[in-house]
N, C-alpha and C positions, 0 to 999 in steps of 0.2 A: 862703504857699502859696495859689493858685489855681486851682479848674480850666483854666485856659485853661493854666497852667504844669505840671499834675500829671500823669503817668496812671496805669495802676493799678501798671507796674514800676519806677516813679520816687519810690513813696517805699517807703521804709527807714523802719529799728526809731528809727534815730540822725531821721527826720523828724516821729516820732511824738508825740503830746505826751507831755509824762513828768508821771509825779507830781508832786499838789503835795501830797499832804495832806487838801486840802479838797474834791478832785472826784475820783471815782474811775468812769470810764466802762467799760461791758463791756456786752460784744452779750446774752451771756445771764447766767450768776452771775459772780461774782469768781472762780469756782474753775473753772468750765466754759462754753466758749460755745454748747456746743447745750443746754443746761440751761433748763428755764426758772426764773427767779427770783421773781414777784410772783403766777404762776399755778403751779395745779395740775390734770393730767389728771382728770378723773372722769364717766368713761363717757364719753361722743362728746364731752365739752366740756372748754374751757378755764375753771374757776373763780376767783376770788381764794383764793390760797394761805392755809393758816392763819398765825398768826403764828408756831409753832412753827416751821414748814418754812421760811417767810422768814428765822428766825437762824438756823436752823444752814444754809442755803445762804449767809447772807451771812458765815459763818465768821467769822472774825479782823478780816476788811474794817472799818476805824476810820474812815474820810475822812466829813466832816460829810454829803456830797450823791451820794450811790451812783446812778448811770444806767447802764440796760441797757435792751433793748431785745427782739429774738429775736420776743415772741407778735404787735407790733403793739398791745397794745390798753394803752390809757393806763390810769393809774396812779399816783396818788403816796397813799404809807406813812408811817407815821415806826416806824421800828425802835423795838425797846426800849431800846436804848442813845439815842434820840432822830436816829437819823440819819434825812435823808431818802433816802429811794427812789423812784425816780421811772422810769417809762418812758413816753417824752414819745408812744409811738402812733405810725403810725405816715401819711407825708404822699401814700404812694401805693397801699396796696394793704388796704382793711377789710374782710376777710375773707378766709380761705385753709383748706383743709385738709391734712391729715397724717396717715400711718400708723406715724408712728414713737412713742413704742414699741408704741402700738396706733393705730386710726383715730382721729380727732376732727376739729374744728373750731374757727377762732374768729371770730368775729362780732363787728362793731361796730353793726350795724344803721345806717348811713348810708352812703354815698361821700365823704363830706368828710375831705378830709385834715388830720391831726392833728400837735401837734407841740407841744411846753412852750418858756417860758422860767422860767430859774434865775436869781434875782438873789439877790444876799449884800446882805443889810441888815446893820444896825446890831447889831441885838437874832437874826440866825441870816440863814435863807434863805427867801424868797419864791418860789413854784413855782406858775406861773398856767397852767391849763393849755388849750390851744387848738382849736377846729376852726375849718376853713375848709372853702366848698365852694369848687370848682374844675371847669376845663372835662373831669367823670372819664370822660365818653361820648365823648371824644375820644381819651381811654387806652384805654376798655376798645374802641373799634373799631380801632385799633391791637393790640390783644390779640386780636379776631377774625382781625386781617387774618395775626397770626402760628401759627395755626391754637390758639390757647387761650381756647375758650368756657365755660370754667371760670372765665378770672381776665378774661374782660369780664363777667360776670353777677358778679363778686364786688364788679368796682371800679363797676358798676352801679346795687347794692343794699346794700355791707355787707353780705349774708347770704351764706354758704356753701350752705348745703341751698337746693335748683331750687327 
């Protein structure tokens, strides 16, 4: 599968990757995808979740290398069961706000876009995780030009608050 061959109504469940065991991917928890899973709300911001709140969202989920995604902001954990958790960040937008379920924000404080690689060693999994900068004043003037000077100052600066 390639983008030049995909679009968004061409693929199906039967294109999707299936389980293997070992990597289990989800936007935000295993159980819910607007959930967040590594962070938690408290007050205007997004924090690192306690470890408490990280198992019981990661429920049942067994697969060695758990990836999600939802806040943008990278991340890698090792569960109490030893799994990794990893949310590789995210490659175009470091900072955003929300009102759901109240106001907040999250913030990476850069514009470089971010993104992990997982590799399976011998002895478990290696999780390196990456920023790059990139041409982001060329996004975020494309974000001006589609009337959102909200997410050109985000892809800007990484800050959400002017």
């Amino acid at each position: 599968m390639t983008k030049a061959s995909t679009s968004a109504g061409s693929i199906t469940s039967s294109s999707r990757a299936k389980p293997s065991g070992e990597v289990f991917l989800c936007h935000g928890t295993p159980r819910r995808d607007i959930e967040y899973f590594l962070d938690s709300q408290v007050g205007e911001r997004l924090v690192l979740a306690s470890a408490k709140d990280v198992a019981e969202r990661l429920g049942e989920e067994r697969s060695e290398l758990v990836c999600c995604g939802h806040t943008h902001i990278p991340r890698v954990l090792r569960s109490a069961r030893g799994q990794w958790l990893v949310n590789p960040g995210s490659v175009g937008l470091q900072a955003w706000d929300d009102d759901h379920p109240e106001p907040h924000v999250a913030e990476m404080g850069s514009p470089d876009a971010r993104y992990a690689i997982a590799e399976k060693m011998t002895q478990g999994w290696r999780v390196t995780s990456i920023s790059v900068p990139y041409d982001h004043e060329a996004a975020a003037r494309i974000a001006a030009r589609n009337g959102r000077e909200d997410w050109a100052r985000w892809l800007r600066t990484g800050y959400a608050a002017a």
